[in-house]
VOBA-1610 file (N, C-alpha, C; in pm, whole numbers, padded with zeros to 5 digits, always signed):
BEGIN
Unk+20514+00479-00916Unk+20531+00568-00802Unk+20428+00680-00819Unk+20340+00694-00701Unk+20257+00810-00710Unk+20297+00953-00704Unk+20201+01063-00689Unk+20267+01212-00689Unk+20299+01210-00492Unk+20221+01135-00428Unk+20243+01125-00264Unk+20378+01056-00237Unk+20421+00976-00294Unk+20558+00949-00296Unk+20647+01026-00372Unk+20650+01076-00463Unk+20774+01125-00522Unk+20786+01239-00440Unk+20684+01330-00390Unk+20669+01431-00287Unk+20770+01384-00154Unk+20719+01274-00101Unk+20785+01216+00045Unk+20924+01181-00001Unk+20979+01094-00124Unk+21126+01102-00159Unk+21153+01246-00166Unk+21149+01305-00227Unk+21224+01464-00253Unk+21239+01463-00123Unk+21120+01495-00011Unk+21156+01582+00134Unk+21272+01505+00171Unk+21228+01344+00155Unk+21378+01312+00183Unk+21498+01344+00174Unk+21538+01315+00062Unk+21662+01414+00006Unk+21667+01534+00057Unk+21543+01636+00053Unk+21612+01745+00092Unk+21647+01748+00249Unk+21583+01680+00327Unk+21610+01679+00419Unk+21785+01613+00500Unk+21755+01475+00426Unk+21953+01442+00365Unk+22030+01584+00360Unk+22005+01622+00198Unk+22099+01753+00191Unk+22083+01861+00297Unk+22045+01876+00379Unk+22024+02005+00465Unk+22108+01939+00557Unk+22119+01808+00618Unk+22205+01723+00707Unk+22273+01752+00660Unk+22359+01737+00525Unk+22494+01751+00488Unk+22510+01867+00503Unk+22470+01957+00450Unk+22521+02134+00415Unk+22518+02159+00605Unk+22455+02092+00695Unk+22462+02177+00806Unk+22633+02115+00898Unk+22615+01967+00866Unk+22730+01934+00923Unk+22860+01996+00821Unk+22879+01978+00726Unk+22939+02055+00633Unk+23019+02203+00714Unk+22881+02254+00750Unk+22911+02410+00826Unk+22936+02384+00923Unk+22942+02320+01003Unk+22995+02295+01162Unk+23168+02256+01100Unk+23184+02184+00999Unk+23307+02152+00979Unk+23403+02263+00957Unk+23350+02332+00854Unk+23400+02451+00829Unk+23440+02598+00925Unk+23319+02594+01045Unk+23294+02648+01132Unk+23439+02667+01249Unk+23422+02488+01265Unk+23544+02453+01328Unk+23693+02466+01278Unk+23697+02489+01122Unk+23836+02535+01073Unk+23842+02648+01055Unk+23753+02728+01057Unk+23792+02857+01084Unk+23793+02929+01195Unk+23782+02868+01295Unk+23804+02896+01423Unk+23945+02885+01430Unk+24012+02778+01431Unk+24148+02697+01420Unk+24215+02827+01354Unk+24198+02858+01247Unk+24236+02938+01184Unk+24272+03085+01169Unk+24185+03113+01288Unk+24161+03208+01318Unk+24237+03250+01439Unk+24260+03120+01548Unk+24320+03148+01668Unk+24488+03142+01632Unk+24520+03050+01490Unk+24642+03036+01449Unk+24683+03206+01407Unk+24617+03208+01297Unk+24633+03380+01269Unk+24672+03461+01383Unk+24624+03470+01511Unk+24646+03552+01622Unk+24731+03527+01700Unk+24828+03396+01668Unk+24913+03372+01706Unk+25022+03421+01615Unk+24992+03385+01503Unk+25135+03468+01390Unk+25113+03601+01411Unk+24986+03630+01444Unk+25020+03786+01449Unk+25107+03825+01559Unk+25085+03739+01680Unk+25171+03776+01793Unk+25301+03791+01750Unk+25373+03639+01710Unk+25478+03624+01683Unk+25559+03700+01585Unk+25504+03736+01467Unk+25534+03830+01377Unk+25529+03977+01492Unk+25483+03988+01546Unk+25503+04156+01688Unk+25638+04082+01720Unk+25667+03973+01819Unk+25787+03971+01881Unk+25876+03979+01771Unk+25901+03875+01683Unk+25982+03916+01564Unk+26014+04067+01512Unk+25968+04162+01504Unk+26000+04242+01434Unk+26033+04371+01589Unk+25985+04337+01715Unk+26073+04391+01808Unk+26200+04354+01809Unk+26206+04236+01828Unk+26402+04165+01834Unk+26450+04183+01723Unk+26407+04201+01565Unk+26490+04250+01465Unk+26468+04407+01523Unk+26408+04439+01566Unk+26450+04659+01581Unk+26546+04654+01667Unk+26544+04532+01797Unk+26627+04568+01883Unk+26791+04519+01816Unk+26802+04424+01716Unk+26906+04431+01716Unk+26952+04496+01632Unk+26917+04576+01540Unk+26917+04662+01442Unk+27007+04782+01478Unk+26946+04797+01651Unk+26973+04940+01715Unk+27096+04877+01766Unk+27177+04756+01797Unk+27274+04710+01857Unk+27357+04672+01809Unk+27306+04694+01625Unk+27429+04635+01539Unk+27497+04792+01456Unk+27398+04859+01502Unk+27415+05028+01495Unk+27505+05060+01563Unk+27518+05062+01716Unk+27574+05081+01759Unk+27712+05057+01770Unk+27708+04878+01782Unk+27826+04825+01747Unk+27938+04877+01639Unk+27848+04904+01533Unk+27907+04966+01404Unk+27973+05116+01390Unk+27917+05210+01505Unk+27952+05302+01551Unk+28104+05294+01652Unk+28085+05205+01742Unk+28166+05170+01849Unk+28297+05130+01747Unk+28327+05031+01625Unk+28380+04995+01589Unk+28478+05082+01466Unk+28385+05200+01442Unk+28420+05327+01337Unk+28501+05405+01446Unk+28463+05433+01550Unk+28544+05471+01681Unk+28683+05457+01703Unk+28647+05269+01700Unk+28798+05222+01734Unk+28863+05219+01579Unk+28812+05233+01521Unk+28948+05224+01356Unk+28992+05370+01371Unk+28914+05452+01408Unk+28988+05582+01375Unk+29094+05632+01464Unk+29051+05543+01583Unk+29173+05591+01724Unk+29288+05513+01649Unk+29285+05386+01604Unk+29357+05300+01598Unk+29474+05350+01439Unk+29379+05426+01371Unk+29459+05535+01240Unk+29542+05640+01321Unk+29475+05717+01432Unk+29533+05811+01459Unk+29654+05758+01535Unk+29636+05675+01628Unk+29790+05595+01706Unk+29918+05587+01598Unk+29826+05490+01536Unk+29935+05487+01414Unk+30021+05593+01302Unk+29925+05653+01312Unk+29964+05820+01267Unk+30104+05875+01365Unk+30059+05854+01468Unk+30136+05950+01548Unk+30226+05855+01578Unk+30258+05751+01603Unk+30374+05605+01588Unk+30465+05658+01507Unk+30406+05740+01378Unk+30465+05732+01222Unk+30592+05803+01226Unk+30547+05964+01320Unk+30605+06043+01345Unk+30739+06025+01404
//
């Protein structure tokens, strides 16, 4: 094999490897896109999530209030029943 061929194999190859490394990056390209639009979707969802846990947070508050309410009417009735 002459130095004019081993020259024309190499370009080969490199030219091969530059095919690979470029489709390679289109592959990659394309999963991080994917990846990216997924992310912006958990991010959404993680927002609604943590509105409907505040909202029920504030409704189990309440409830819990409403319910401290009724035990104490329900002590005092009985209180005064006692009498």
């Amino acid at each position: 094999m002459n130095f004019n061929q081993m020259v024309s194999e190499l370009q080969q190859h490199r030219d091969e490897l530059e095919e690979l490394v470029a489709g390679r990056t289109r592959e990659l390209d394309a999963a991080n896109q994917e990846l990216t639009a997924l992310n912006e979707e958990m991010i959404a969802m993680n927002e609604i999530l943590e509105d409907t846990n505040k909202r029920l947070e504030d409704e189990n508050k309440a409830r819990r209030q409403v319910e401290d309410n009724l035990l104490l009417r329900e002590r005092q009735y009985r209180a005064l029943l006692a009498f």
